[in-house]
KOLLORO-479013 format. One record per atom (N, C-alpha, C, CB): atom name; z negated, x, y negated. Coordinates in Angstrom, 3 decimals, decimal comma. Atoms other than C-alpha are relative to their C-alpha. Glycine has a CB too. Layout:
<rs>
('CA'; (Z; X; Y))
...
</rs>
This chain:
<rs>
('N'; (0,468; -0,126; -1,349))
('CA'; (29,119; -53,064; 50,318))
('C'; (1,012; 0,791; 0,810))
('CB'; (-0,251; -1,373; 0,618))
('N'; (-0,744; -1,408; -0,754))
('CA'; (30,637; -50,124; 52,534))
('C'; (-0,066; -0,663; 1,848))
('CB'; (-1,349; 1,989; -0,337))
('N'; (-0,655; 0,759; -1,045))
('CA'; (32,284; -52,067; 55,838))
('C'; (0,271; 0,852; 0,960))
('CB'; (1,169; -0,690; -0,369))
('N'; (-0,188; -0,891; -0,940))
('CA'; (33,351; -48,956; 57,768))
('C'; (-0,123; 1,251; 0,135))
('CB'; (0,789; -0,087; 0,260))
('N'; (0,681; -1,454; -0,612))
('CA'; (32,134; -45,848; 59,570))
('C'; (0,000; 0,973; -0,889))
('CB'; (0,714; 0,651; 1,214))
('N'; (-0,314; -1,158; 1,379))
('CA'; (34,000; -43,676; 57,315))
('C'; (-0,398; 0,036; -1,407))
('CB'; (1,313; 0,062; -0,297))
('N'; (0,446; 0,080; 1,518))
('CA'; (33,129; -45,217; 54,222))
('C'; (-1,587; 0,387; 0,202))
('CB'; (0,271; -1,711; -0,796))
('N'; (1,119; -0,307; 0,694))
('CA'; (29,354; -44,805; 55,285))
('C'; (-0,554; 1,027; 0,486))
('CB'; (-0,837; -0,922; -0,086))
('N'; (-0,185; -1,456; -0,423))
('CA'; (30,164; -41,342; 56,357))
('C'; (0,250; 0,534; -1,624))
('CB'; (1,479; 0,301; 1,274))
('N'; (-0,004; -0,488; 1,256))
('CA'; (30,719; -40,738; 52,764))
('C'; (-0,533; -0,190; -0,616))
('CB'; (0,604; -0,011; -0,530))
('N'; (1,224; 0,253; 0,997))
('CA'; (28,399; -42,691; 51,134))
('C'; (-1,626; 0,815; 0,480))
('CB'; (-0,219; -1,871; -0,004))
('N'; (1,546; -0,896; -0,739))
('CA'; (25,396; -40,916; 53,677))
('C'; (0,269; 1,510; -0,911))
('CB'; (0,102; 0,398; 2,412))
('N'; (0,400; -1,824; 0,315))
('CA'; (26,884; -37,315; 52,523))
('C'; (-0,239; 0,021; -1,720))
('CB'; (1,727; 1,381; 0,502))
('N'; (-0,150; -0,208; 1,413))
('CA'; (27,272; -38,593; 48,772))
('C'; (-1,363; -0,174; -0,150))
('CB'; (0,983; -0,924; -0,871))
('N'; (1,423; 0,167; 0,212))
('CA'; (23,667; -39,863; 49,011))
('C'; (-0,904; 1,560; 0,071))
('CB'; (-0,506; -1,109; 1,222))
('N'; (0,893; -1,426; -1,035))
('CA'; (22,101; -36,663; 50,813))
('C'; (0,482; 0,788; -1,146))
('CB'; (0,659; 0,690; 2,019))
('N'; (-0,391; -1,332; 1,063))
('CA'; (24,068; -34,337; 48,248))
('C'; (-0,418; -0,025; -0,972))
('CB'; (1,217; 0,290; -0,397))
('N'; (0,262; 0,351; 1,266))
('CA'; (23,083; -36,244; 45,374))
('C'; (-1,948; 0,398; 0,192))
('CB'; (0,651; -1,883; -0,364))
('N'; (1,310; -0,225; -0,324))
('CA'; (19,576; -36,040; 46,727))
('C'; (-0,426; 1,842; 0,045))
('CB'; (-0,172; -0,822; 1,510))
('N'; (-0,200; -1,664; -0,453))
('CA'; (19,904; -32,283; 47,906))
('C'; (0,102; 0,989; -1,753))
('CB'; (2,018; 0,180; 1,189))
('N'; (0,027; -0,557; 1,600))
('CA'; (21,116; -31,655; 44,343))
('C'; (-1,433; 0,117; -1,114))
('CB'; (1,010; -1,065; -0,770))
('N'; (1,401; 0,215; 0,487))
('CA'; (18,080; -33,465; 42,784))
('C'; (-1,126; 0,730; -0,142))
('CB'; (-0,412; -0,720; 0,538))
('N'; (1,065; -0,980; -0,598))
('CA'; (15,723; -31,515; 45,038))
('C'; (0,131; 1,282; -0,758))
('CB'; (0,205; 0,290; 1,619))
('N'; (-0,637; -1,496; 0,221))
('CA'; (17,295; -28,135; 43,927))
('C'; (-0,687; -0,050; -1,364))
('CB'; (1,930; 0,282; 0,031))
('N'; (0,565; -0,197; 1,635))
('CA'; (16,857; -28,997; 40,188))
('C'; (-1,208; 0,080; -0,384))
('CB'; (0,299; -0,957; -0,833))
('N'; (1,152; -0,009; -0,105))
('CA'; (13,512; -30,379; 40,565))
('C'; (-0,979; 0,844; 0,079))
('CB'; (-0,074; -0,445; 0,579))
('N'; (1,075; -1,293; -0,553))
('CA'; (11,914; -27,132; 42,023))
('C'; (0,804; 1,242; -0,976))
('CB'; (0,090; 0,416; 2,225))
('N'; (-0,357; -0,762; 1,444))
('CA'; (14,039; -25,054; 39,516))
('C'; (-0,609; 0,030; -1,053))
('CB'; (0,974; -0,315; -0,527))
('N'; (1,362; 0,247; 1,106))
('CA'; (11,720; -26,708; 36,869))
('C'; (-0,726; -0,020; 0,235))
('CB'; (-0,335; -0,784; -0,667))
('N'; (1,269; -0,906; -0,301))
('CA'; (8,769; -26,114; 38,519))
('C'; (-0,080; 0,960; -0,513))
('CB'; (-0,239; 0,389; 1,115))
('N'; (-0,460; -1,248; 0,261))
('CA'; (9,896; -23,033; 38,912))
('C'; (-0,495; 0,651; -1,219))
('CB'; (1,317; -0,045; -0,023))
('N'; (-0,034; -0,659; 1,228))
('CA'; (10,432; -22,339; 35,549))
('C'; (-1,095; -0,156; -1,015))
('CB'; (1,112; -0,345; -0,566))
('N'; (0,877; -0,049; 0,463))
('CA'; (7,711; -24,093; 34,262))
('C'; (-1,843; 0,960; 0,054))
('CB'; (0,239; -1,016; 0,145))
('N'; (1,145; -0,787; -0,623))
('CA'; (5,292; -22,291; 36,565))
('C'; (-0,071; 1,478; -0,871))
('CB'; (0,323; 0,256; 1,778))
('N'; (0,293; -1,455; 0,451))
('CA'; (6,418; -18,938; 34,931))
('C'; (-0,036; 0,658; -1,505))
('CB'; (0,956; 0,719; 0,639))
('N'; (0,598; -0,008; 1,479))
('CA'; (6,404; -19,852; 31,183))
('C'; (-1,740; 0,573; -0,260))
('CB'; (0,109; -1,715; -0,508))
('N'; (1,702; -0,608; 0,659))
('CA'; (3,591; -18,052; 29,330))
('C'; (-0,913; -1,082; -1,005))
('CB'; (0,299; 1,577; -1,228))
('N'; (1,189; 0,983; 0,643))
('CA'; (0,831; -20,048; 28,216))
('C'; (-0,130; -0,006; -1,729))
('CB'; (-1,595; 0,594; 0,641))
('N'; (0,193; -0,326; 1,775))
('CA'; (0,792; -20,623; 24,231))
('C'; (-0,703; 0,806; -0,142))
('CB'; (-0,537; -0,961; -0,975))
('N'; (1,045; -0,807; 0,255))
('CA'; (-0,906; -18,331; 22,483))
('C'; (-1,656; -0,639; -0,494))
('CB'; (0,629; 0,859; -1,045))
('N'; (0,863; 0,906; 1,089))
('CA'; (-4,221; -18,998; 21,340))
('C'; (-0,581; 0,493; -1,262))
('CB'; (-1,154; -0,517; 0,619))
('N'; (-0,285; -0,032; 2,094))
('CA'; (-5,220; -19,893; 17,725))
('C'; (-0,955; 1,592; 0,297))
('CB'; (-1,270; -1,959; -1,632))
('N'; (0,669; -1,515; 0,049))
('CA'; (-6,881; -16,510; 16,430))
('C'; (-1,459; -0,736; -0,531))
('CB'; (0,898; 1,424; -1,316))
('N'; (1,038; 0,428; 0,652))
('CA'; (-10,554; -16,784; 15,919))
('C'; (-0,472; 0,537; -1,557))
('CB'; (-0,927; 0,228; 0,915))
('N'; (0,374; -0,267; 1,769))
('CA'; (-12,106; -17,126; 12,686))
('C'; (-0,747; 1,550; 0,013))
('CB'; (-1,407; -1,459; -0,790))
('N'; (0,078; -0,731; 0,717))
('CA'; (-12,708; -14,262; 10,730))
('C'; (-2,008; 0,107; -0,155))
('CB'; (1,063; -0,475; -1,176))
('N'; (2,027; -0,037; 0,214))
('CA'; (-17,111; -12,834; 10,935))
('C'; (0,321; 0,483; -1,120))
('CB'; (-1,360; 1,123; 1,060))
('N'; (0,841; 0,134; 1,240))
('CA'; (-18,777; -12,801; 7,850))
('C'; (-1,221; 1,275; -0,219))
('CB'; (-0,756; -1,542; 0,134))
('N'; (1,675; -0,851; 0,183))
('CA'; (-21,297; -9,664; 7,073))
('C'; (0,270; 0,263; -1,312))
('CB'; (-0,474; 1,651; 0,996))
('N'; (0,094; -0,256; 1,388))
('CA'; (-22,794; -9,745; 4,096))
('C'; (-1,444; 1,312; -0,033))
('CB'; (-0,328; -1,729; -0,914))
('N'; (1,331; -0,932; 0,139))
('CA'; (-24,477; -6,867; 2,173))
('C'; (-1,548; -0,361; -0,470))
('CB'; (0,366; 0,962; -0,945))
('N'; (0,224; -1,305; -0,571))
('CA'; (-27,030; -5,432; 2,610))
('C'; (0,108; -0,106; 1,279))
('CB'; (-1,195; 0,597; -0,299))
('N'; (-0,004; 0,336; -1,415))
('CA'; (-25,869; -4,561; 6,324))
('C'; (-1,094; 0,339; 0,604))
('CB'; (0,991; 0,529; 0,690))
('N'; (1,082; -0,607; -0,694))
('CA'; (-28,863; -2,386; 6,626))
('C'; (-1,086; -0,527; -0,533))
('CB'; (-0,052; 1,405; -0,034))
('N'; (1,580; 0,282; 0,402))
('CA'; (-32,252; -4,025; 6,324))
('C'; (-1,407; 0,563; 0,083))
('CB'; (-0,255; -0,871; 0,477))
('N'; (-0,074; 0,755; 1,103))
('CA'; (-34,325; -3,643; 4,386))
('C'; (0,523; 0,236; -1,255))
('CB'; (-0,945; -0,274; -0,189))
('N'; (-0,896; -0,356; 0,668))
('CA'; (-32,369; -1,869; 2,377))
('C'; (1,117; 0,756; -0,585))
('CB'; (-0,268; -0,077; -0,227))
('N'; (-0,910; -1,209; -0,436))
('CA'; (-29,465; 0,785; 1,751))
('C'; (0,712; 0,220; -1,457))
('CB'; (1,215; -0,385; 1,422))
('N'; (-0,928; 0,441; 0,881))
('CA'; (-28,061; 0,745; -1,489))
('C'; (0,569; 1,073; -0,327))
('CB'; (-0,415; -0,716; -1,050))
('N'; (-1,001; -0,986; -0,107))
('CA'; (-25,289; 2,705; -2,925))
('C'; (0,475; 0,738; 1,018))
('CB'; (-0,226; 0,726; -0,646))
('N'; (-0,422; -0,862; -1,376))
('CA'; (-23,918; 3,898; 0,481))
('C'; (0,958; 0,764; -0,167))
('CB'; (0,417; -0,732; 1,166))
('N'; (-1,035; -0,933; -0,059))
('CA'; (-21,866; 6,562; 1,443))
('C'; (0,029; -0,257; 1,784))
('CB'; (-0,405; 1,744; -0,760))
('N'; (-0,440; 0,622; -1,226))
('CA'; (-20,263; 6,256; 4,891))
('C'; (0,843; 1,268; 0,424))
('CB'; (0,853; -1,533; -0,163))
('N'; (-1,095; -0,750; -0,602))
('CA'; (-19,215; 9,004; 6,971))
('C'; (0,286; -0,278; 1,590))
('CB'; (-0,324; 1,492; -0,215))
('N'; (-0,020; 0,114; -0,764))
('CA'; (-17,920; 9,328; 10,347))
('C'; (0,058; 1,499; 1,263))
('CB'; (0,732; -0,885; -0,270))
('N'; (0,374; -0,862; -0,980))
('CA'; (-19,188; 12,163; 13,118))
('C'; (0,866; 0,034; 1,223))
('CB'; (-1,276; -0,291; 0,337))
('N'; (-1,303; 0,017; -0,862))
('CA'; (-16,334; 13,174; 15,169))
('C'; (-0,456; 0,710; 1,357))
('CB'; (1,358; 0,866; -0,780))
('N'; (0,352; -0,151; -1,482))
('CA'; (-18,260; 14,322; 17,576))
('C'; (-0,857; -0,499; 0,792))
('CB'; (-0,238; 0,933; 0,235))
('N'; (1,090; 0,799; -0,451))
('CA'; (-20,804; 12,042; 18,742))
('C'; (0,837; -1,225; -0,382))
('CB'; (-1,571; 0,231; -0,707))
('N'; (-0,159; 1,233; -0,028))
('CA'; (-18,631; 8,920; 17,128))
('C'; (-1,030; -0,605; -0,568))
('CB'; (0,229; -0,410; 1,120))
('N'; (1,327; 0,870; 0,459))
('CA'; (-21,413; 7,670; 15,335))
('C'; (0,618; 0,171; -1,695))
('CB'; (-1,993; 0,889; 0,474))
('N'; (-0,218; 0,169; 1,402))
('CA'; (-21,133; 6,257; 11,535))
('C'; (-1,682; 0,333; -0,127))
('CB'; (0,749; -1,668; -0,605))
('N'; (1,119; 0,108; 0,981))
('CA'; (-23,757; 7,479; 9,163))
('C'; (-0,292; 0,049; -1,333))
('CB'; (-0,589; 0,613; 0,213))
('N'; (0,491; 0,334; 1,893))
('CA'; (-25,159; 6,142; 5,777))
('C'; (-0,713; -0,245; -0,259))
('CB'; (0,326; -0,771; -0,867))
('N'; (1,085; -0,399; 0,743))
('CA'; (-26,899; 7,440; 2,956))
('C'; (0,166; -1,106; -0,665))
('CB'; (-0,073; 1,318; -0,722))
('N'; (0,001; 0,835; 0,867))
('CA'; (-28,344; 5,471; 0,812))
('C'; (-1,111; 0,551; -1,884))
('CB'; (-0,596; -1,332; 1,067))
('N'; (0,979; -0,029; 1,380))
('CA'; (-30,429; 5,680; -2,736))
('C'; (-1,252; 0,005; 0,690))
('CB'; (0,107; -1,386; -1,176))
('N'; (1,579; 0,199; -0,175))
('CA'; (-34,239; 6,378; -2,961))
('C'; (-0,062; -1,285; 0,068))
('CB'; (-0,985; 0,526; -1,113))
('N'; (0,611; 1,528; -0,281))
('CA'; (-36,038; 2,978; -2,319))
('C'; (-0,957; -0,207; 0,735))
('CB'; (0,792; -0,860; 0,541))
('N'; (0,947; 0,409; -0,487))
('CA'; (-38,737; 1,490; -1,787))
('C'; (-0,056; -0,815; 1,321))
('CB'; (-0,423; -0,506; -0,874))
('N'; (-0,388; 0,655; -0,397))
('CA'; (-38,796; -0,063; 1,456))
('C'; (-1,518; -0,569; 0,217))
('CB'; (0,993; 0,336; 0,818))
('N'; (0,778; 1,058; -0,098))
('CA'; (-40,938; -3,261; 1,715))
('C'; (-1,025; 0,124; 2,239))
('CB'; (1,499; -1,625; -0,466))
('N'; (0,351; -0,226; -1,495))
('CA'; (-41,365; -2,950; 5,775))
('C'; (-1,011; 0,894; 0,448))
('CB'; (1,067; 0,434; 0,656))
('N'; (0,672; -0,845; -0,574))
('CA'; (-42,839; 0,021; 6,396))
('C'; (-0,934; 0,817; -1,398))
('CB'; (1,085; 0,899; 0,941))
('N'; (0,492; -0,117; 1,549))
('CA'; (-44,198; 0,289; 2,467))
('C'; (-0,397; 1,806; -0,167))
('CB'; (-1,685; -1,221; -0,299))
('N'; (-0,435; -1,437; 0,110))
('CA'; (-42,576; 3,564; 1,916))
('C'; (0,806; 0,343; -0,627))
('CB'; (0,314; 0,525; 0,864))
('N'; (-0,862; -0,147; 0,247))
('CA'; (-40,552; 4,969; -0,175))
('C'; (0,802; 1,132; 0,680))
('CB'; (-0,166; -0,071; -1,007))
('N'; (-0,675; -0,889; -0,508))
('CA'; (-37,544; 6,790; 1,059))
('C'; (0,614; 0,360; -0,444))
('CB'; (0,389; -0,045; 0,705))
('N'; (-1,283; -0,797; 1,064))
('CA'; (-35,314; 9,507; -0,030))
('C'; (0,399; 0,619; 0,229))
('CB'; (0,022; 0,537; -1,005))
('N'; (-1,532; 0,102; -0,517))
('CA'; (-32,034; 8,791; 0,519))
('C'; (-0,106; 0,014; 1,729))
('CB'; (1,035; 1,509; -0,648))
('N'; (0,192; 0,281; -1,187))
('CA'; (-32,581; 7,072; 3,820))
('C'; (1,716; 0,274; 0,395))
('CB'; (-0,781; -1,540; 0,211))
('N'; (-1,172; -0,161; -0,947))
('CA'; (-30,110; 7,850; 6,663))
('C'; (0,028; -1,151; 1,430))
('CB'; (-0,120; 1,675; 0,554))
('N'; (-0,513; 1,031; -1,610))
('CA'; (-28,836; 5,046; 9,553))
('C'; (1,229; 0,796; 0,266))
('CB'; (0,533; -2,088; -0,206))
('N'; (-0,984; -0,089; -0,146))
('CA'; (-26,424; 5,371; 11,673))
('C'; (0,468; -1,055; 0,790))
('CB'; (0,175; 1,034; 0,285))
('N'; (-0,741; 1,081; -0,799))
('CA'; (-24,319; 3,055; 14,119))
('C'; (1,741; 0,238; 0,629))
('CB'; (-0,013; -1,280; -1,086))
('N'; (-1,428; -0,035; -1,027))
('CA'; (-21,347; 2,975; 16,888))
('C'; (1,197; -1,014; -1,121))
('CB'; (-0,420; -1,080; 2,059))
('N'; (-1,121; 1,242; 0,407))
('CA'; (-19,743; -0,170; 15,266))
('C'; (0,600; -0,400; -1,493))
('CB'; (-0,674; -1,322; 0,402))
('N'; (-0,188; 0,335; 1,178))
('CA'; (-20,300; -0,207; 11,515))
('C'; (-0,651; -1,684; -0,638))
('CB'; (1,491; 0,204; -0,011))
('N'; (0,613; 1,564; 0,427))
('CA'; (-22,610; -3,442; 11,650))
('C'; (-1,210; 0,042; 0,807))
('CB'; (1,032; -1,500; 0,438))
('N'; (1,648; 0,020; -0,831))
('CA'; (-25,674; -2,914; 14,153))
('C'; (-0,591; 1,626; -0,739))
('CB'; (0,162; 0,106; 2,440))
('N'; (0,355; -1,667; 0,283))
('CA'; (-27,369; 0,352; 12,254))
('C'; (-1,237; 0,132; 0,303))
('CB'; (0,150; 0,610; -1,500))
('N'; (1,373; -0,482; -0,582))
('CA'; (-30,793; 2,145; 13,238))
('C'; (-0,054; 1,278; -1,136))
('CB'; (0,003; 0,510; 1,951))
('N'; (0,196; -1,122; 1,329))
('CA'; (-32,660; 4,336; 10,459))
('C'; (-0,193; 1,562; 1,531))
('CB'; (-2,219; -0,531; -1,530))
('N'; (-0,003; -1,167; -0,779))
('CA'; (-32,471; 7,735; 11,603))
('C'; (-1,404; 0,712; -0,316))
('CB'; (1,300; 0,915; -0,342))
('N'; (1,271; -0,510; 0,948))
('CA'; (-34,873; 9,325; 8,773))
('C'; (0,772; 0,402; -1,200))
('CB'; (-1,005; 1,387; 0,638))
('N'; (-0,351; -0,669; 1,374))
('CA'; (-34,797; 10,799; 5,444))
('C'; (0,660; 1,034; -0,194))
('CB'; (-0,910; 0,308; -0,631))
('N'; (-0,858; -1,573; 0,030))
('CA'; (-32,474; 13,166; 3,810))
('C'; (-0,948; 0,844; -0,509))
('CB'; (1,451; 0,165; -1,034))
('N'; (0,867; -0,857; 1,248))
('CA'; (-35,590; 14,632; 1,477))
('C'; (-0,932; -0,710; 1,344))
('CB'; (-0,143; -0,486; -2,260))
('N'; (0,780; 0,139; -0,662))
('CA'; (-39,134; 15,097; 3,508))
('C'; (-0,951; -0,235; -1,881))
('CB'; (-0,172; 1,269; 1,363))
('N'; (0,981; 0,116; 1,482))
('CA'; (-40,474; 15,471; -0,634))
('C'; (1,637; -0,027; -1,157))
('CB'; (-1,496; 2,023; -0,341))
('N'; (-0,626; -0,504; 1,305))
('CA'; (-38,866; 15,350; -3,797))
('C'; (0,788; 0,635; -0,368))
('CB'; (-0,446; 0,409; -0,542))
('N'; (-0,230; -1,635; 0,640))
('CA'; (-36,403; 18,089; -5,009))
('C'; (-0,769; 0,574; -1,514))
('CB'; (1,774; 0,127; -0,355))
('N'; (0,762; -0,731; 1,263))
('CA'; (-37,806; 20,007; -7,398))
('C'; (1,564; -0,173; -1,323))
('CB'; (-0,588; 2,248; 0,587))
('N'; (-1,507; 0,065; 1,263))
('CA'; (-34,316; 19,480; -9,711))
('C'; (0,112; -1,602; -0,281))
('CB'; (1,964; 0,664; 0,837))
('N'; (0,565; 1,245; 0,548))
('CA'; (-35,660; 15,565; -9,485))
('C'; (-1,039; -0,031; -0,020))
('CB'; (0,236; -1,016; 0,442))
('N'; (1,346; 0,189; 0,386))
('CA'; (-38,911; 15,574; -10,847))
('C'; (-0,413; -0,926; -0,555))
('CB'; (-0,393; 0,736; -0,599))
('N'; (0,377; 1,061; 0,886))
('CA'; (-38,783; 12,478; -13,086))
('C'; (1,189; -1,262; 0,300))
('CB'; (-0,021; 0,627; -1,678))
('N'; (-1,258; 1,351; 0,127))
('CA'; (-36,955; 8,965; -12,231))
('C'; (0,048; 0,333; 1,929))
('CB'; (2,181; 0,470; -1,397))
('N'; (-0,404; -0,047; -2,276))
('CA'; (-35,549; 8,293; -8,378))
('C'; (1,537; 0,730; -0,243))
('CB'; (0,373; -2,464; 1,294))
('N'; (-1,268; -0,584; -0,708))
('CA'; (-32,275; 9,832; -6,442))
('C'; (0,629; -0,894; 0,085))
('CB'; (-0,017; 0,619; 1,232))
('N'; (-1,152; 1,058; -0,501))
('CA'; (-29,783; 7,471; -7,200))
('C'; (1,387; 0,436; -0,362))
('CB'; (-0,190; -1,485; -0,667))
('N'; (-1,942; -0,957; 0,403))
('CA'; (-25,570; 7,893; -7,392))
('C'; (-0,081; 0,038; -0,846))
('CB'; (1,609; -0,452; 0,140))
('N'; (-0,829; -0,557; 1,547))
('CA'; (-23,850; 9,062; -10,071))
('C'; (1,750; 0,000; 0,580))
('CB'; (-0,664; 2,175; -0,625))
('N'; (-1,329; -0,509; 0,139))
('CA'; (-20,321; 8,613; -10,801))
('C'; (0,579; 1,418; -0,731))
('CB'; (0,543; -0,996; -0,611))
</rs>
């Protein structure tokens, strides 16, 4: 127990400083917490496209890319397509992204005459 003036002239400034100090630190960690960067977050899972990307069908593709328009386009093998019950030969899509494609049309309007027998498919 603190009996005279002076003593609670020292205990008021030791209180107040100790307090004053407190304060200081206190808002320092705010502070600091306020300006930490937020974890990162997790990475999302990994999409899934399976072939065929082009429906209803595209097979053996070739894949180029049009440097001046930005557009991917791919050939594919003669084929029958079920949809529009047609065969096509060596259908052409194309697409911005490499996963939404739109048929364009055919590379052949007929036949070549140098395939006359069998379909237009790759060759290694």
């Amino acid at each position: 127990m603190i009996k005279s003036k002076q003593g609670m002239k020292r205990f008021s400034w030791k209180f107040y400083g100790v307090i004053a100090v407190s304060a200081i630190l206190l808002g320092c960690s705010k502070a600091k917490s306020q300006n930490e960067k937020p974890a990162p977050e997790p990475p999302k899972p990994v999409t899934e496209y399976r072939n065929p990307v082009f429906t209803p069908i595209l097979a053996d593709p070739t894949v180029i890319k049009d440097p001046n328009s930005d557009y991917y386009y791919a050939y594919g093998t003669e084929d029958f397509w079920h949809t529009d019950n047609k065969n096509h030969l060596v259908a052409v899509v194309r697409s911005r992204d490499l996963v939404n494609w739109t048929y364009v049309s055919d590379a052949f309007t007929v036949k070549p005459n140098w395939k006359s027998a069998g379909g237009i498919w790759a060759r290694i």
